[in-house]
TIKOL-147715 format. One record per residue (C-alpha): residue number from 1; residue in three letters; x, y, z. Coordinates in pm, 1 decimal. Example, Ala and Ser with C-alpha at 12.3 -4.5 7.8 and 13.67 -1.06 7.14 Angstrom:
+-----+------+----------+----------+----------+
: seq : type :        X :        Y :        Z :
+-----+------+----------+----------+----------+
:   1 :  ALA :   1230.0 :   -450.0 :    780.0 :
:   2 :  SER :   1367.0 :   -106.0 :    714.0 :
+-----+------+----------+----------+----------+
END
This chain:
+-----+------+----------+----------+----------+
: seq : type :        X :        Y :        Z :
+-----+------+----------+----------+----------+
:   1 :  UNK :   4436.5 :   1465.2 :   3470.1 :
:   2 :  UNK :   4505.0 :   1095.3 :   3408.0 :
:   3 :  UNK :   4835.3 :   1176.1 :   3231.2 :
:   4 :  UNK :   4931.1 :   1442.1 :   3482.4 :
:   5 :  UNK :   4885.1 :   1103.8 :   3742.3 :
:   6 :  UNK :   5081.2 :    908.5 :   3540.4 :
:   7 :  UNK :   5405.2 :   1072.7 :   3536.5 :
:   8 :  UNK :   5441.0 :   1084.5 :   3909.6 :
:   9 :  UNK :   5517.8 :    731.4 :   3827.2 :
:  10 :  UNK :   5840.2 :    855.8 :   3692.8 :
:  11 :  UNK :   5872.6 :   1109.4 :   3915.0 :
:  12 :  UNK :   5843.5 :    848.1 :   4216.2 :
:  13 :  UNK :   6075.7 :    591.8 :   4048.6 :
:  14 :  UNK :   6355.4 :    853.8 :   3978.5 :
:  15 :  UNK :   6338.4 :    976.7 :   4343.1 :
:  16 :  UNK :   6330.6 :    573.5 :   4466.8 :
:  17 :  UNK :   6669.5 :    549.4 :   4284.8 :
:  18 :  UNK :   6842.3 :    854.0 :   4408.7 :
:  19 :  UNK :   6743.5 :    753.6 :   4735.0 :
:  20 :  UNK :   6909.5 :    427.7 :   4684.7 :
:  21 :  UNK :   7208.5 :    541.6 :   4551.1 :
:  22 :  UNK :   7255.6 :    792.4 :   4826.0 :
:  23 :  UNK :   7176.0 :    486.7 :   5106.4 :
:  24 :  UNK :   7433.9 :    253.3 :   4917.0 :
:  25 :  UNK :   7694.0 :    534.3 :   4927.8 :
:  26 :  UNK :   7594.0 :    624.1 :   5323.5 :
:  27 :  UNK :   7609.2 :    241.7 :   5415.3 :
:  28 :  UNK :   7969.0 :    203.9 :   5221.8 :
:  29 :  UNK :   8103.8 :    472.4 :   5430.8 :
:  30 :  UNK :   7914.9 :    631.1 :   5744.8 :
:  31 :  UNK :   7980.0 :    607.0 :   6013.0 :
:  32 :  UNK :   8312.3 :    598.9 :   6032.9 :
:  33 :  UNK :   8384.4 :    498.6 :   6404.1 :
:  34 :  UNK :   8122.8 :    200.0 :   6564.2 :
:  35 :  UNK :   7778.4 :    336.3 :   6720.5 :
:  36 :  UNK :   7642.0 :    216.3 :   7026.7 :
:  37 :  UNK :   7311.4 :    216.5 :   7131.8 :
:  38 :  UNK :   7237.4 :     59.3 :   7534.1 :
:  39 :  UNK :   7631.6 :    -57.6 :   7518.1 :
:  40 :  UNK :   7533.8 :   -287.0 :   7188.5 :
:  41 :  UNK :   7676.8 :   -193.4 :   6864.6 :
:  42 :  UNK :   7424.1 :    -66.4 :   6592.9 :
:  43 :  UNK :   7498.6 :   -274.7 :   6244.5 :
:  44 :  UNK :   7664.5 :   -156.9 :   5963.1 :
:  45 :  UNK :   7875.6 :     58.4 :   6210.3 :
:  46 :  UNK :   8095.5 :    145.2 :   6136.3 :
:  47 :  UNK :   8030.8 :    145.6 :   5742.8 :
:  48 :  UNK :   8110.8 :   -124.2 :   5501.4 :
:  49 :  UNK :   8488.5 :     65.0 :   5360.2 :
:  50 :  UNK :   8615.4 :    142.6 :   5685.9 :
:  51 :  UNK :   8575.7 :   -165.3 :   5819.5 :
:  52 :  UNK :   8728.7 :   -396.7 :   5592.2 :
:  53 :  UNK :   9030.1 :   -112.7 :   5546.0 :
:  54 :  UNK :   9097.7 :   -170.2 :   5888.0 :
:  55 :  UNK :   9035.4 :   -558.2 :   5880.4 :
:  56 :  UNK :   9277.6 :   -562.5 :   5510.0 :
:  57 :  UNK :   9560.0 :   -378.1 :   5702.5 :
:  58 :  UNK :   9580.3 :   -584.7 :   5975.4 :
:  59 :  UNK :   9568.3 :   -866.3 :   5734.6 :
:  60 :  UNK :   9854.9 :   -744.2 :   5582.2 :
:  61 :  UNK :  10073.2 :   -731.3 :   5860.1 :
:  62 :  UNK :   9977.1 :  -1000.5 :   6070.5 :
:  63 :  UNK :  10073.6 :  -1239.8 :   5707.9 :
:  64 :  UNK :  10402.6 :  -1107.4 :   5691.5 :
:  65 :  UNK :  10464.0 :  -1139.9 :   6057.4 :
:  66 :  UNK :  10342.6 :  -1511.9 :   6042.1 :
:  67 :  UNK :  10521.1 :  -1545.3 :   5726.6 :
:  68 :  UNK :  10859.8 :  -1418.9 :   5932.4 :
:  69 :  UNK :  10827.5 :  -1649.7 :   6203.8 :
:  70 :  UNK :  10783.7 :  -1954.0 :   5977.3 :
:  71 :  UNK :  11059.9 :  -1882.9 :   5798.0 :
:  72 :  UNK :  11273.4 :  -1931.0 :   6120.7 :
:  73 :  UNK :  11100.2 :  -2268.9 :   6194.1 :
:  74 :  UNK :  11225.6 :  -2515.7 :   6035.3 :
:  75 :  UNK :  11096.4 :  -2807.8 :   6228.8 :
:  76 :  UNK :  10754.8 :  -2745.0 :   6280.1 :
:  77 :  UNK :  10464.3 :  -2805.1 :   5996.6 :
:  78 :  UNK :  10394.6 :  -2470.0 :   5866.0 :
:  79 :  UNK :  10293.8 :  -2302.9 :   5539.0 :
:  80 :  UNK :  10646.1 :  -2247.1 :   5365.2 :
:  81 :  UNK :  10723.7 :  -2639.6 :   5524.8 :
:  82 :  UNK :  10403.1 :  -2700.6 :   5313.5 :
:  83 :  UNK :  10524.4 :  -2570.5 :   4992.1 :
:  84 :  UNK :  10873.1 :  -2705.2 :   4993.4 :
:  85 :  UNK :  10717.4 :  -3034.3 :   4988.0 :
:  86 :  UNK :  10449.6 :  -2982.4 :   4724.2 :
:  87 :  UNK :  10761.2 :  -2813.8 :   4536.5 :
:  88 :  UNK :  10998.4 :  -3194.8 :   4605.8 :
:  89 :  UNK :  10642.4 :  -3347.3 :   4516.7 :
:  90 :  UNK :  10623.3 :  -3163.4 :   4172.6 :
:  91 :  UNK :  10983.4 :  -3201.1 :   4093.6 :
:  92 :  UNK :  10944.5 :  -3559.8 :   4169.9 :
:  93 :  UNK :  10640.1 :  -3562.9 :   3941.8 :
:  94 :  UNK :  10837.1 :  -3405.8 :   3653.6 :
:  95 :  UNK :  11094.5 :  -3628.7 :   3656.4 :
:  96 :  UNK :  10925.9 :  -3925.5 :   3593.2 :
:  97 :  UNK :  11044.0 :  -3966.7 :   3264.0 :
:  98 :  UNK :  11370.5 :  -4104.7 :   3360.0 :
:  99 :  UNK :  11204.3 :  -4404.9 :   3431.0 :
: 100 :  UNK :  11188.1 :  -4432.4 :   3068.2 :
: 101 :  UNK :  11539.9 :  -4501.7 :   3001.2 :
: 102 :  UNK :  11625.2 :  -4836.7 :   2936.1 :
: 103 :  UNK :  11993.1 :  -4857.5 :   3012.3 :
: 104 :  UNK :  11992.3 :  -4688.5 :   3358.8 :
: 105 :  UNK :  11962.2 :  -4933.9 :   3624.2 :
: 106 :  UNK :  11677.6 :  -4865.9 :   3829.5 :
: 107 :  UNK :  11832.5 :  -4770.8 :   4151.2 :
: 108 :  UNK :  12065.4 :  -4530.8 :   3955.3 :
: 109 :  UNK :  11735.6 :  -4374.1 :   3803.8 :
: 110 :  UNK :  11579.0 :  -4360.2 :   4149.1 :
: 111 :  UNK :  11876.8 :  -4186.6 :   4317.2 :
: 112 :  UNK :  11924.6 :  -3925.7 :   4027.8 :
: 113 :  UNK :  11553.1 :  -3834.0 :   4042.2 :
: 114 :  UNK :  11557.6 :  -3791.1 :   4407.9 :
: 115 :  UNK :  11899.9 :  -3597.3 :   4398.0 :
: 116 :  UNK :  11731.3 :  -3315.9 :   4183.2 :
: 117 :  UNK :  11377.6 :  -3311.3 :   4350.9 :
: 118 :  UNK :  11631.8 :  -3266.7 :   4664.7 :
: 119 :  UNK :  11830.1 :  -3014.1 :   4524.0 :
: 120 :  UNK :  11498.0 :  -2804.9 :   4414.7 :
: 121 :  UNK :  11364.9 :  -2864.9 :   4694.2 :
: 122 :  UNK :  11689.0 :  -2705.5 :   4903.3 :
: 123 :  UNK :  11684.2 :  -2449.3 :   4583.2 :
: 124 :  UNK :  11319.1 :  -2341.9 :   4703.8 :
: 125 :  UNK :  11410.6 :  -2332.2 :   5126.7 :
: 126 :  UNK :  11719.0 :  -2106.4 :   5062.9 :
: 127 :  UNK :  11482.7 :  -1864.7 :   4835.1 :
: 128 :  UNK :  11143.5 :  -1906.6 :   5070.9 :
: 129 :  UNK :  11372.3 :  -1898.8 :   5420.7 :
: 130 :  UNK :  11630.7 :  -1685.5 :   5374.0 :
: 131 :  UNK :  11621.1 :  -1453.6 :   5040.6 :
: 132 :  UNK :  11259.6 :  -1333.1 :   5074.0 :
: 133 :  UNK :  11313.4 :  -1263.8 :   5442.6 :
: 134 :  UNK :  11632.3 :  -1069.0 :   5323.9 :
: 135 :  UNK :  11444.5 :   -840.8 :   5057.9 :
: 136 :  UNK :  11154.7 :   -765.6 :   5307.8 :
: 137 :  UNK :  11403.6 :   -607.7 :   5560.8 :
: 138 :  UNK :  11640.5 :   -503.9 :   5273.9 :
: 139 :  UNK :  11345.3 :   -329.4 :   5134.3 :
: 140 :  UNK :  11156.2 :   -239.5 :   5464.0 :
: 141 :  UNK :  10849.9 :   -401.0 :   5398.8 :
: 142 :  UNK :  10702.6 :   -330.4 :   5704.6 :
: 143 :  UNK :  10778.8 :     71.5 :   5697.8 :
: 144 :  UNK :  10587.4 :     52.2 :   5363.7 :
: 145 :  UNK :  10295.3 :    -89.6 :   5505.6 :
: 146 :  UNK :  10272.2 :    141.9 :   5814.6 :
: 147 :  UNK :  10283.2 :    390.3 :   5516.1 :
: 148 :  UNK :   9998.3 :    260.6 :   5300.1 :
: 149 :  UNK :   9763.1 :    235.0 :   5581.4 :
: 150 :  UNK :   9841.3 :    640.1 :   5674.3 :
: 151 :  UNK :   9821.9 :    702.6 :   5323.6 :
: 152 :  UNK :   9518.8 :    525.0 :   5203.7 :
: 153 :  UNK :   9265.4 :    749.9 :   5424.8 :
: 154 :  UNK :   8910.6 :    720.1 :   5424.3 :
: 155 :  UNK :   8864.7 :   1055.2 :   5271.5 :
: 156 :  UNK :   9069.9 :    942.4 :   4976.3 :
: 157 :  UNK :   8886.0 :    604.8 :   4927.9 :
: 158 :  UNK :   8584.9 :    869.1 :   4931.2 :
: 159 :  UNK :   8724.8 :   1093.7 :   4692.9 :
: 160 :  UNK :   8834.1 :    787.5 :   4437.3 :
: 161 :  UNK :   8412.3 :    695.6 :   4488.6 :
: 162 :  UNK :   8295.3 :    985.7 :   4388.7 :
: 163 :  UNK :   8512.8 :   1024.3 :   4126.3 :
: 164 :  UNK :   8468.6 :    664.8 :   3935.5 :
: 165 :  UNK :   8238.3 :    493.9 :   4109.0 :
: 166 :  UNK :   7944.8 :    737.3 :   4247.7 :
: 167 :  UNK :   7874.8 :    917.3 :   3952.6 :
: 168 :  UNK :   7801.7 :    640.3 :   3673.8 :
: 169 :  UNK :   7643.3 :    443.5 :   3900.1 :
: 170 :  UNK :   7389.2 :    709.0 :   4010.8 :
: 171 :  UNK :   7365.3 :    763.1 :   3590.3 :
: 172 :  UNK :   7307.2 :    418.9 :   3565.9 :
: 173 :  UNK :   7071.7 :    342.1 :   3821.9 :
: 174 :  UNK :   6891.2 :    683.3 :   3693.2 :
: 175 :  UNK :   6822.5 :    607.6 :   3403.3 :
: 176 :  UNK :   6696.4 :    207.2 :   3437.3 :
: 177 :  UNK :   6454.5 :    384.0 :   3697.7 :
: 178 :  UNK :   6340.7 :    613.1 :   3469.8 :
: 179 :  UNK :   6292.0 :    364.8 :   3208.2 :
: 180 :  UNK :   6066.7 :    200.9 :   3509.9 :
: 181 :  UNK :   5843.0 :    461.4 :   3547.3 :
: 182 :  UNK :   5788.5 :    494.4 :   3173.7 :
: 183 :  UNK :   5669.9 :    147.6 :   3151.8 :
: 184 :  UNK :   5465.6 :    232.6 :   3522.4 :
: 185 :  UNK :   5288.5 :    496.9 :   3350.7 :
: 186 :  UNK :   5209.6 :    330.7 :   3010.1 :
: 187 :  UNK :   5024.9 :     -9.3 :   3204.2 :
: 188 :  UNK :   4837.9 :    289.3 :   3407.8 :
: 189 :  UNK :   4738.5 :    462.4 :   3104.2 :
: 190 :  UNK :   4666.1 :    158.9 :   2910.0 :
: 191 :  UNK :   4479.4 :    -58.6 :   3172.1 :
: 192 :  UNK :   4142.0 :      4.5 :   3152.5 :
: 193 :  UNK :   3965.6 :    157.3 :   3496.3 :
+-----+------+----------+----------+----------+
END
């Protein structure tokens, strides 16, 4: 009777982890719209993938609409204004070794390695300003990402779950459970009453 009491401990502990597994997987993605309970929003509505798809996709297109409008200011302090200088910076840094030259006079080496940090620097504006704004309405950037937030549905993000995620991890969490319950039931049958 003492060993038939002993493998509930198993029995318990496997149950315990499929229960998990299924709350993990109900928390990732129920509900799918927010619940309300007395006009107040219930947490973890709605679930954990739909909203950060949501949250990602308006990521997406609210960078490339900021990106878009700072590539048509050129006077105000913005991110691409930020990396143009960190590029003149760098440039600057790299060509440090024409100080090294001992028959340039100095103002000659200044002006050359401030003429080529400049022209990088004008290099980089052109490509950040106007060629990547080109290619993203060239290639219709935008249409593409109205596409990947139709296409990349809930019930696919499900699917691709189940498929590669769901599965091994229910095997995995299985089996360390079970393993668990063996040890459970060997300190029950070995500590003495």
């Amino acid at each position: 009777m003492t060993f038939l009491k002993s493998l509930l401990f198993i029995v318990f502990n496997v149950v315990l982890a499929y229960c998990l597994v299924c709350i993990i997987k109900f928390i990732l993605f129920r509900p799918r719209q927010p619940k309300f309970w007395f006009k107040k929003q219930i947490p973890l509505t709605p679930g954990l993938v739909p909203k950060y798809r949501n949250i990602l996709m308006e990521k997406i297109e609210v960078s490339l609409h900021d990106y878009l409008t700072a590539c048509q200011n050129y006077s105000q302090n913005n991110m691409i204004s930020d990396w143009e200088d960190q590029i003149y910076e760098k440039a600057w840094q790299q060509l440090a070794s024409l100080e090294e030259i001992k028959f340039l006079p100095s103002f000659i080496k200044t002006k050359l390695r401030h003429s080529v940090a400049l022209l990088v620097f004008e290099i980089t504006r052109g490509f950040l300003r106007s060629f990547v704004p080109f290619l993203l309405q060239k290639l219709n950037v935008k249409h593409y990402i109205a596409l990947l937030d139709e296409k990349i549905s809930l019930e696919i993000l499900e699917e691709y779950f189940n498929k590669y995620v769901y599965k091994y991890m229910l095997i995995v969490v299985l089996s360390f459970y079970f393993l668990i319950g063996i040890a459970n039931m060997i300190f029950f049958l070995i500590i003495p009453k």
